[in-house]
Each structure stands twice: as C-alpha cells, then as structure tokens.
LUMVEXVEX-191691 format. One line per 2 residues: number of its first residue (from 1); their letters; for each residue y negated, z negated, x negated of N, C-alpha, C, O, CB. Coordinates in steps of 0.1 Angstrom, whole numbers, plus 2048, in hexadecimal, padded with zeros to 3 digits. Last residue first. Glycine has a CB too. Example, Ala and Ser with C-alpha at 12.3 -4.5 7.8 and 13.67 -1.06 7.14 Angstrom:
2
2 = SA = 816 7B9 780 80B 7B9 777 800 7B1 77F 7F5 7B0 77A 806 7C7 773 | 839 7B2 77C 82D 7B2 785 821 7B2 77C 821 7AB 772 82D 7A6 78F
//
This chain:
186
186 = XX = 5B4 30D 4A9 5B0 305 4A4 5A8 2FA 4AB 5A3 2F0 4A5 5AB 30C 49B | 5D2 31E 4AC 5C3 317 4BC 5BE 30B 4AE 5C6 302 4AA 5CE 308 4D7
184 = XX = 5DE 338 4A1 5E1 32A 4A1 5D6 32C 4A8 5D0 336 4AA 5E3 320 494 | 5F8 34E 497 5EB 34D 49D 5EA 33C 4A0 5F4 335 4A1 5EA 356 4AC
182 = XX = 5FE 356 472 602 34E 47D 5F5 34D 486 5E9 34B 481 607 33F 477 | 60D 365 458 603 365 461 600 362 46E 5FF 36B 475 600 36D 463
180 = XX = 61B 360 438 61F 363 446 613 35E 44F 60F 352 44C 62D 35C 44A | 621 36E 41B 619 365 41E 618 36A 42C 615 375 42D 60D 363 415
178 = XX = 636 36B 3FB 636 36F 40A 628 368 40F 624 35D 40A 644 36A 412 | 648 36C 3DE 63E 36A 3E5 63B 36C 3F3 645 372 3F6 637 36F 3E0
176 = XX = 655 365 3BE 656 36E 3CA 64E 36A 3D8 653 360 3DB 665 371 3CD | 63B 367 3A1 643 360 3AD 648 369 3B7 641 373 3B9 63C 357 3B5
174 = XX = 630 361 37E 63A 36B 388 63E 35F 395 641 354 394 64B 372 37E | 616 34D 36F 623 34D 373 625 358 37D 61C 35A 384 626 340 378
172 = XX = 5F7 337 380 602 33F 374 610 343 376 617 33E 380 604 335 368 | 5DE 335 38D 5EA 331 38B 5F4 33E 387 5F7 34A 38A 5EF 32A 397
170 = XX = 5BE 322 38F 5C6 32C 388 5D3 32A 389 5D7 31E 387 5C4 32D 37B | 59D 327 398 5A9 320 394 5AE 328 390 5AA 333 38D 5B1 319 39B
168 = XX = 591 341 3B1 58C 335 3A7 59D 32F 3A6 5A6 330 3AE 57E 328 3B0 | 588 365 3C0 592 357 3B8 589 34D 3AE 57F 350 3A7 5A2 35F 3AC
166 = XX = 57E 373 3D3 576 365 3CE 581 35D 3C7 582 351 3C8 570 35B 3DC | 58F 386 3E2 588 387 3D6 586 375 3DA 58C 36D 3E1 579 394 3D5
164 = XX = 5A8 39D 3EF 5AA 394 3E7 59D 394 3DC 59D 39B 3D2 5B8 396 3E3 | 5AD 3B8 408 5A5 3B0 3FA 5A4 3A4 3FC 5A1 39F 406 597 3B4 3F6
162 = XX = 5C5 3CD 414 5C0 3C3 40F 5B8 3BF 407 5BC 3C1 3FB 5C5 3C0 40E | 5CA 3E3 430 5C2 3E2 41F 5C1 3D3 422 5BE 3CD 42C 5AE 3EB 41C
160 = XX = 5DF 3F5 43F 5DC 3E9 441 5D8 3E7 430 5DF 3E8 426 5EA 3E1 449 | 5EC 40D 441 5E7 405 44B 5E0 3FB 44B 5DB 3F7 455 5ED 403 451
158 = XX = 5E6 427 427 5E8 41A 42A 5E2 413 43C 5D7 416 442 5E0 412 41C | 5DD 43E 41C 5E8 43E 430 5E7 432 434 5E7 42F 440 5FD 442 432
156 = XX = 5BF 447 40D 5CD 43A 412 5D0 43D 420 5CA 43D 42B 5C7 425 411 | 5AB 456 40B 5B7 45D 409 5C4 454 40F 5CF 457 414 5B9 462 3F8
154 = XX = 597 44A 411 594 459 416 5A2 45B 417 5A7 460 421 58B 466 40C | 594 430 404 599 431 413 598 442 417 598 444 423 58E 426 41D
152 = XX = 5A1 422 3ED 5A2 436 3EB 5A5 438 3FE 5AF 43D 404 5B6 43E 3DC | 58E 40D 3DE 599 411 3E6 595 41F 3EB 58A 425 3ED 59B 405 3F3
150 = XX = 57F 3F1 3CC 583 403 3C9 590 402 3D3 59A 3FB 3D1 588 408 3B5 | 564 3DF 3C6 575 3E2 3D0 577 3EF 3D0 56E 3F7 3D3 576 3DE 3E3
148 = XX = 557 3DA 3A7 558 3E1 3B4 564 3DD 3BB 56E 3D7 3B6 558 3F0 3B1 | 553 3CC 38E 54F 3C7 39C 54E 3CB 3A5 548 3C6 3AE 547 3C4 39E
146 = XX = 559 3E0 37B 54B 3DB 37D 548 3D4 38B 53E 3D6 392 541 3E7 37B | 575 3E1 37A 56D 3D8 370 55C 3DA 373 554 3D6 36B 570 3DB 35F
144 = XX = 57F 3D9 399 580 3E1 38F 574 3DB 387 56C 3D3 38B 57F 3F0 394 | 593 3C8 3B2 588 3CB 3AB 58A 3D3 3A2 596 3D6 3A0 582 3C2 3A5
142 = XX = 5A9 3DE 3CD 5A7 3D3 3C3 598 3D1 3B9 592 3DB 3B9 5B2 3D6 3BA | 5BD 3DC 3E5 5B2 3E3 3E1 5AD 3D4 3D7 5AE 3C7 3D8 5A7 3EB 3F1
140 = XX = 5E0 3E1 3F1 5D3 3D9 3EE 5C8 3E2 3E7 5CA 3ED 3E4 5D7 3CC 3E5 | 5E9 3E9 412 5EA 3F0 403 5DD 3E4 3FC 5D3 3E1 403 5E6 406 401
138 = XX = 60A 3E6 423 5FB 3DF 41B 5F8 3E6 40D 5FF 3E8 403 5FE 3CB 418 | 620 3E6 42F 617 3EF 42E 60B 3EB 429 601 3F0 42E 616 3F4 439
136 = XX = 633 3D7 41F 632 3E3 417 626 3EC 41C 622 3F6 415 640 3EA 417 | 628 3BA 42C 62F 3C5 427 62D 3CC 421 623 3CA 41A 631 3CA 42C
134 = XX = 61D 397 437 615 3A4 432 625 3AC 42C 62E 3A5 429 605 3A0 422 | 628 38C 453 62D 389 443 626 39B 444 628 3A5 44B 644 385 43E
132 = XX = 623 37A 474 626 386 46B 623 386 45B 61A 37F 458 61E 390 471 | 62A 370 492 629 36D 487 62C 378 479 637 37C 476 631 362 489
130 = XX = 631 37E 4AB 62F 36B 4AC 628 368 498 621 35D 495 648 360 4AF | 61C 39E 4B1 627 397 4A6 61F 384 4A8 614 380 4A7 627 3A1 490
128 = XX = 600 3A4 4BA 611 3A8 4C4 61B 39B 4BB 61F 390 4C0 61C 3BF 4C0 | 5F2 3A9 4A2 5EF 3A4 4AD 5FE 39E 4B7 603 393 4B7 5E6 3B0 4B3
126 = XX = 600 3BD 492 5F9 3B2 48B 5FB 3A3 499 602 399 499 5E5 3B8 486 | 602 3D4 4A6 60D 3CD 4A0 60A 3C0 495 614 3BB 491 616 3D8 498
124 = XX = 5E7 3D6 4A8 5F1 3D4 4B4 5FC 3D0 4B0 601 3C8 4B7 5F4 3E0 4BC | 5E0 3E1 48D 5DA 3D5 492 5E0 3D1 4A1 5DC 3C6 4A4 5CB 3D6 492
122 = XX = 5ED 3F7 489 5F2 3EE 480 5EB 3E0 489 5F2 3D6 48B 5ED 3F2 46D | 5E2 408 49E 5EE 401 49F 5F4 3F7 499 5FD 3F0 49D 5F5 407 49E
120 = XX = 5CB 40A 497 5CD 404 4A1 5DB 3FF 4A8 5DE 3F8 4B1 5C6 40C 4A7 | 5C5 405 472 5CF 411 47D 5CB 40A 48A 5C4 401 486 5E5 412 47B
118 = XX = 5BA 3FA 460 5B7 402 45E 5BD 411 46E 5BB 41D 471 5BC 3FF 44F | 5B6 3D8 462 5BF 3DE 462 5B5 3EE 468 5AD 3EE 471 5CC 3D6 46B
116 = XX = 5AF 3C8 43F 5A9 3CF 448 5B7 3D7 44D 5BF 3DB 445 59B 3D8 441 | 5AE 3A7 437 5BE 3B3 438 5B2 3BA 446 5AE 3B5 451 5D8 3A8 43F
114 = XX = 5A0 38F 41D 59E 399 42C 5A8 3A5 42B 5AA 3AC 421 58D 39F 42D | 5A1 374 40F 5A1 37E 410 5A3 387 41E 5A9 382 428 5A8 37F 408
112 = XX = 595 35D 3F1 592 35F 3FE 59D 371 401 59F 378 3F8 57D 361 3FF | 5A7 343 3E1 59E 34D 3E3 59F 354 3EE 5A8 352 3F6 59F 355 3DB
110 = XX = 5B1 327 3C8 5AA 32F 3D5 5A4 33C 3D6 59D 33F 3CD 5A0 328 3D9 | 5C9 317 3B4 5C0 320 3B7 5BB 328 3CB 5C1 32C 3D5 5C6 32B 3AB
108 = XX = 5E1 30B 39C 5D8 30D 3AD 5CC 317 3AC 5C8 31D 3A2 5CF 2FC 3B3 | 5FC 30A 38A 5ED 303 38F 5EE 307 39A 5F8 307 3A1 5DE 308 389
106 = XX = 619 31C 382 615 30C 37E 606 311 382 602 31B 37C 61A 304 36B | 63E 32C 382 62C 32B 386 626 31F 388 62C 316 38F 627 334 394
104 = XX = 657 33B 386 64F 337 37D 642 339 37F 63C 343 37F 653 33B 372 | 65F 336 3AC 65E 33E 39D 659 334 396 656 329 39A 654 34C 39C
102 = XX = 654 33B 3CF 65D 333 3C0 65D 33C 3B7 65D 348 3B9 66C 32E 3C1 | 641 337 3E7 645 33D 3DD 64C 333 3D3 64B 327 3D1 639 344 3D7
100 = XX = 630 339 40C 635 334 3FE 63D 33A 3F7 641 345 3FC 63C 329 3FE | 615 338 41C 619 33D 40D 623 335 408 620 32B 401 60E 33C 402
98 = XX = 601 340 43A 60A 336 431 614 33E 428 61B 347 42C 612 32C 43B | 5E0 33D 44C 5EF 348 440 5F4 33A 438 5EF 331 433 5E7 35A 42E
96 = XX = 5DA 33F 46D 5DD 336 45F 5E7 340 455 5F1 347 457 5E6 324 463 | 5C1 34D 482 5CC 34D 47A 5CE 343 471 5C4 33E 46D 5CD 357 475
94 = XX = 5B3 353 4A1 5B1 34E 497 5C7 34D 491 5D2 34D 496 5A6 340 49B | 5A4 371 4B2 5B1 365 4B3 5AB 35E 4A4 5A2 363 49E 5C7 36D 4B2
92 = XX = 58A 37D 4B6 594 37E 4BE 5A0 377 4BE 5A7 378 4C9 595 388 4BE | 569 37E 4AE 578 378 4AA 583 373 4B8 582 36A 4C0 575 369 49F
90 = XX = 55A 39E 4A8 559 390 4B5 569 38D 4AE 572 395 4AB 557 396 4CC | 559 3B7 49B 54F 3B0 496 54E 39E 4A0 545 395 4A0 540 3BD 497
88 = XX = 570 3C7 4A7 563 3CA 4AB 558 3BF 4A5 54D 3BF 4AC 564 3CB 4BA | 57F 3AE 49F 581 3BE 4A3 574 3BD 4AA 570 3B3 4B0 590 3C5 4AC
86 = XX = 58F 393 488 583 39C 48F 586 3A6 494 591 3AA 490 57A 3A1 489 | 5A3 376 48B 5A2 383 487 593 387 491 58F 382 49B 5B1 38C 48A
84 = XX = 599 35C 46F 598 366 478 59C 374 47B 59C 37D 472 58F 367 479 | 5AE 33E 457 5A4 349 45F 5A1 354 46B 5AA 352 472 5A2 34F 45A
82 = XX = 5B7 32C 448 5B5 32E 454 5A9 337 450 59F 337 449 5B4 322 45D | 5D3 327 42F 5C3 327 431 5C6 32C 442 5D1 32F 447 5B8 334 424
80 = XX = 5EB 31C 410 5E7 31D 41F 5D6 31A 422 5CF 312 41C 5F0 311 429 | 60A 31D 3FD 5FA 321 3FE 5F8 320 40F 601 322 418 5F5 336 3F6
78 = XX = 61C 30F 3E7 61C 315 3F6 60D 319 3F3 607 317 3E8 620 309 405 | 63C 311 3CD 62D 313 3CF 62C 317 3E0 634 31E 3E6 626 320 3C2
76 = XX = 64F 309 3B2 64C 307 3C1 63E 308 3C3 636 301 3BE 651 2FA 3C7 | 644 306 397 653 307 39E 651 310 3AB 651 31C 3AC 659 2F6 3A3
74 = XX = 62A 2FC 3A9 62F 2F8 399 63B 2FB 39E 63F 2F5 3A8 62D 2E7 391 | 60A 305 3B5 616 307 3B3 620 303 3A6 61F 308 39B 615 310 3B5
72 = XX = 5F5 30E 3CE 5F9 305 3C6 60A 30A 3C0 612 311 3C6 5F8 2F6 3CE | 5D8 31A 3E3 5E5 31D 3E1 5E9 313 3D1 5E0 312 3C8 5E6 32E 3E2
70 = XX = 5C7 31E 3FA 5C6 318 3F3 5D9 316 3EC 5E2 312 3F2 5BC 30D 3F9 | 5AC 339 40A 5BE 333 407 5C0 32A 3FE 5BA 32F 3F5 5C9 33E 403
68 = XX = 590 33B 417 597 333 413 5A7 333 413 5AE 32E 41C 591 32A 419 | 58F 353 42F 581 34D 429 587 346 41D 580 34B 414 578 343 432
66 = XX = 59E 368 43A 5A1 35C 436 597 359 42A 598 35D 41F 5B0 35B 432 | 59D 383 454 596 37B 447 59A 36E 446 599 367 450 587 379 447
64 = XX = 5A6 3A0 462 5AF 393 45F 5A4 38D 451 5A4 392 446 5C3 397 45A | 599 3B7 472 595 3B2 462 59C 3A0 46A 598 399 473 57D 3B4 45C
62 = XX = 59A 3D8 483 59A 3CD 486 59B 3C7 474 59C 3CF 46B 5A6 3CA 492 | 599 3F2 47C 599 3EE 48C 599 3DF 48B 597 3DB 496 5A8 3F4 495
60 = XX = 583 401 466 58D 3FB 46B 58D 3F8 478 583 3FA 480 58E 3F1 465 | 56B 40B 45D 573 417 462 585 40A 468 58F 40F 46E 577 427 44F
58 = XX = 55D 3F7 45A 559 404 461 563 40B 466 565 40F 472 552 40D 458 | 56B 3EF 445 568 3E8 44E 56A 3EE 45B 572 3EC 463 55D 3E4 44C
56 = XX = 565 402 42D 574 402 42F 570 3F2 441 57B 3F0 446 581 3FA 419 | 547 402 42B 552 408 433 55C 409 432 560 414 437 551 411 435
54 = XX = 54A 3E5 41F 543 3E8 42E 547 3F6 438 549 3F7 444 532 3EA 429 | 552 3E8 407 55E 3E4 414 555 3E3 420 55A 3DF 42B 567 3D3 412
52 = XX = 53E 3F1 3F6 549 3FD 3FA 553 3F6 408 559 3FD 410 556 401 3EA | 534 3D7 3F0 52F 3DF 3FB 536 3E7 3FA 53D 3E2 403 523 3E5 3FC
50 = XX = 53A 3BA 3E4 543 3C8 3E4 540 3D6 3ED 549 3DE 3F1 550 3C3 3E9 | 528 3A7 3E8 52A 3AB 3D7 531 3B4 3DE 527 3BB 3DF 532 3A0 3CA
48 = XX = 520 3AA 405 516 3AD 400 51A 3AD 3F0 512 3B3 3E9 50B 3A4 405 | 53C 3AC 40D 533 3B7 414 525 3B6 409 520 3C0 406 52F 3B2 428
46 = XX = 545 393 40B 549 39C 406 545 3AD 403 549 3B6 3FB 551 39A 40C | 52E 380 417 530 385 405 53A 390 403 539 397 3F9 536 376 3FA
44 = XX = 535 384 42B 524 386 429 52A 386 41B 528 391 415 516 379 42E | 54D 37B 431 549 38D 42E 53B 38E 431 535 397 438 552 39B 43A
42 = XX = 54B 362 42C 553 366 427 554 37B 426 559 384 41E 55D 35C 42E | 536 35A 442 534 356 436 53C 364 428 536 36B 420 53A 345 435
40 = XX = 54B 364 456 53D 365 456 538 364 44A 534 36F 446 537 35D 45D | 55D 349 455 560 35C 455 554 365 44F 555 36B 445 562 362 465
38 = XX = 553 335 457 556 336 44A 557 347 44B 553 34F 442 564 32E 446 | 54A 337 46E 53E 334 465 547 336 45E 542 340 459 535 329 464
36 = XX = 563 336 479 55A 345 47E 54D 340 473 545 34A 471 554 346 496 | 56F 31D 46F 575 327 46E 56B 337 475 571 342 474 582 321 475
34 = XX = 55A 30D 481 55C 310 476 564 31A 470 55C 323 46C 55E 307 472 | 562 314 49D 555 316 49A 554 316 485 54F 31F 47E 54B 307 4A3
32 = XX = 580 30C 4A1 57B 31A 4A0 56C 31A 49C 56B 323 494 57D 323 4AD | 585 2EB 48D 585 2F5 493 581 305 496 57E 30B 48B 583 2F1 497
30 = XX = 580 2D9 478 572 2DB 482 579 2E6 492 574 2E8 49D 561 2E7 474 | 590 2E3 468 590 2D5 46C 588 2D1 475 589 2C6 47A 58D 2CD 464
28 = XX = 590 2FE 45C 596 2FE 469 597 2ED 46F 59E 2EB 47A 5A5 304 466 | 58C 2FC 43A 589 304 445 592 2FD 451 59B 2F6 44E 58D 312 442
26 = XX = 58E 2E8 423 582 2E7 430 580 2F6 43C 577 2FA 443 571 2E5 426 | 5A4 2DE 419 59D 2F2 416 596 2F4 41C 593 300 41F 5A5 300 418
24 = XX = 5B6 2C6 411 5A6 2CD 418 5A1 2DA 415 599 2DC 40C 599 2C5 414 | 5CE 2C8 409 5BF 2C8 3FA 5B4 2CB 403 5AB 2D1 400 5BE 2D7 3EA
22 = XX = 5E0 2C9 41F 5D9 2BC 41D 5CF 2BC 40F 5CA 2B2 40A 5E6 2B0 41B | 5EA 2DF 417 5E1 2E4 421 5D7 2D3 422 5CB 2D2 425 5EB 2EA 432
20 = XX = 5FA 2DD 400 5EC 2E6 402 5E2 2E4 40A 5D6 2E5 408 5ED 2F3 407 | 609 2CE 40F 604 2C8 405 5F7 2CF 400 5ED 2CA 3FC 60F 2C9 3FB
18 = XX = 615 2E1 421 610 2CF 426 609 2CE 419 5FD 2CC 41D 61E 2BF 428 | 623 2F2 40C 614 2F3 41B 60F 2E9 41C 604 2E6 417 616 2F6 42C
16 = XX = 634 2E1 402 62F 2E5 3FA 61B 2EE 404 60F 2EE 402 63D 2ED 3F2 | 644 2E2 41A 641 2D1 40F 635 2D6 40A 62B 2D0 40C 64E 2CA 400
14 = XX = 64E 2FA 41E 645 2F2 427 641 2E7 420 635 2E5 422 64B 2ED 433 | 659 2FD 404 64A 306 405 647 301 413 63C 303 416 64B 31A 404
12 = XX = 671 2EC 407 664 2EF 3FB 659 2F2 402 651 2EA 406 666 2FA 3F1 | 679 2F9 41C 678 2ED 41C 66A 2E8 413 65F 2E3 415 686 2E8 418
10 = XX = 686 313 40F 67A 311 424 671 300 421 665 2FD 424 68D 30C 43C | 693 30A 3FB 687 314 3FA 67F 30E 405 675 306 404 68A 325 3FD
8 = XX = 6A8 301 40B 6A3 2F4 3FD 696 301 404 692 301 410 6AC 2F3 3E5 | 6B1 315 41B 6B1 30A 424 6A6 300 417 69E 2F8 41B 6C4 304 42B
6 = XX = 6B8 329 409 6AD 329 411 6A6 322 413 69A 322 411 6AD 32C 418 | 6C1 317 3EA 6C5 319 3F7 6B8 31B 3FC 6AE 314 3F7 6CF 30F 3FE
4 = XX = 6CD 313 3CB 6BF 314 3D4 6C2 31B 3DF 6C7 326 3DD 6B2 31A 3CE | 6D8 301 3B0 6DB 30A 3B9 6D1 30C 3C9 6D1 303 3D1 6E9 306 3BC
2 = XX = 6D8 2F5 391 6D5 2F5 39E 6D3 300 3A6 6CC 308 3A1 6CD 2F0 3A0 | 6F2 2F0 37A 6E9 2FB 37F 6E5 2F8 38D 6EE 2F7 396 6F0 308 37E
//
C-alpha cells in the first residue's frame, strides 16, 4: 500500500504546475500588456453572453479575472493561469492561480474565471494576504439551462462571487482541491 505524505502531494502538484504551465496558456509571456488584453477580452464576453454580471460588477469593489486556467490531471492533477485584479475598471496588481489536486480524475481542460469581491473588506483582505486559497466565503454563481448566470445578489451575504464559464475539454473524476492566488510582476 502506498502511503502519501504532504511532502509526496507539495511535490506532485508543483511537477504537475510546471507541466501546465509549460502547455502555453499564452497568457502572461508578453507580460502585463497581454494579460490586460486578455482581461478585457475575457469580460467583453462575459458581460456580453451573461449580462446579469454587469450588475453583480457594478455593485462590486473590485473583479480578480483569469482569462485562461489550464488545468490537467491523471491521479495527480495542477492547474495554472494569470490574470488581473480590477477596482474601479484600471488593473491594479496582477495574479497567477495555482491548482493542485489528487483523487480519481483523468484529462484537461480550460476555462475562464472572475471572483467578484463584493465587500471592501473582502477585497483588503484579498489584497493585504502574501498569498490566498479561495474559502468558505465564496459563493459561486452558476449557469442555468438557458444560458443565464443566476446569482441571488439582492439576497447573498456572500463576500466574494465566483463565475466559472468558457469551459472546453474535459476532466473526470472527484478531487480534493485548492487553488491559491499569488501577486506576481509579469
């Protein structure tokens, strides 16, 4: 019976980044000018298939966008993308999310996503923190079968909304999961 230590896991899912992050996910090789064209791009469509998130926007203090995550996995799985944060509509740091996971789970796949922070605090503590792992205060907001984002912003305490759209590929399988938020100088 093999036996799995943090120290095996940490190791994996860095092996397993390197390996993501080397499929070219063409964001961030150019630096910040790309990464603000990908952003850009990336809630011109979100805004124009999901218009209800224009005001969940509106009413936010700030929008973490990852134009691109590219995520893999057999056993062992990492995911990694670069993107912006916004407040007030001007990009104010840039970010990389990094994923890893074990479980039963086999392909790949990409997709885009944006963590509206909804509080001025949740985005001071986004900001402030060397490095940060989404939580329990995240509420996600999700499609519905006619292509809407359906989120209950009159009534959510939530601090902090997530959407998750443009998936392509595919990967299968239960994982335990994490995905940590790093300021980086592209």
């Amino acid at each position: 019976m093999t036996r799995f230590t943090r120290r095996s896991f940490t190791l994996a899912a860095l092996a397993g980044a390197g390996v993501t992050a080397a499929c070219g996910n063409g964001v961030g090789s150019t630096g910040g000018a790309t990464i603000d064209a990908r952003v850009d791009s990336t809630l011109n469509f979100l805004y124009n298939r999901y218009p209800a998130t224009r005001d969940i926007a509106q009413k936010s203090a700030g929008q973490l966008v990852m134009p691109l995550v590219t995520e893999a996995g057999l056993g062992f799985g990492a995911g990694y993308g670069r993107g912006a944060l916004r407040v007030g509509g001007t990009t104010v740091d840039f970010y990389s999310a990094t994923k890893g996971s074990f479980g039963l789970q086999i392909g790949a796949q990409q997709y885009a996503h944006v963590l509206f922070f909804m509080t001025d605090e949740a985005l001071m503590r986004f900001r402030r923190s060397s490095g940060w792992a989404a939580g329990a205060d995240v509420e996600y907001v999700f499609n519905d079968k006619g292509d809407n984002i359906r989120a209950e912003t009159t009534t959510s305490t939530a601090p902090i909304l997530a959407v998750i759209f443009g998936q392509a590929g595919l990967l299968v399988g239960a994982t335990l999961e994490g995905v940590k938020y790093t300021r980086i100088i592209p």
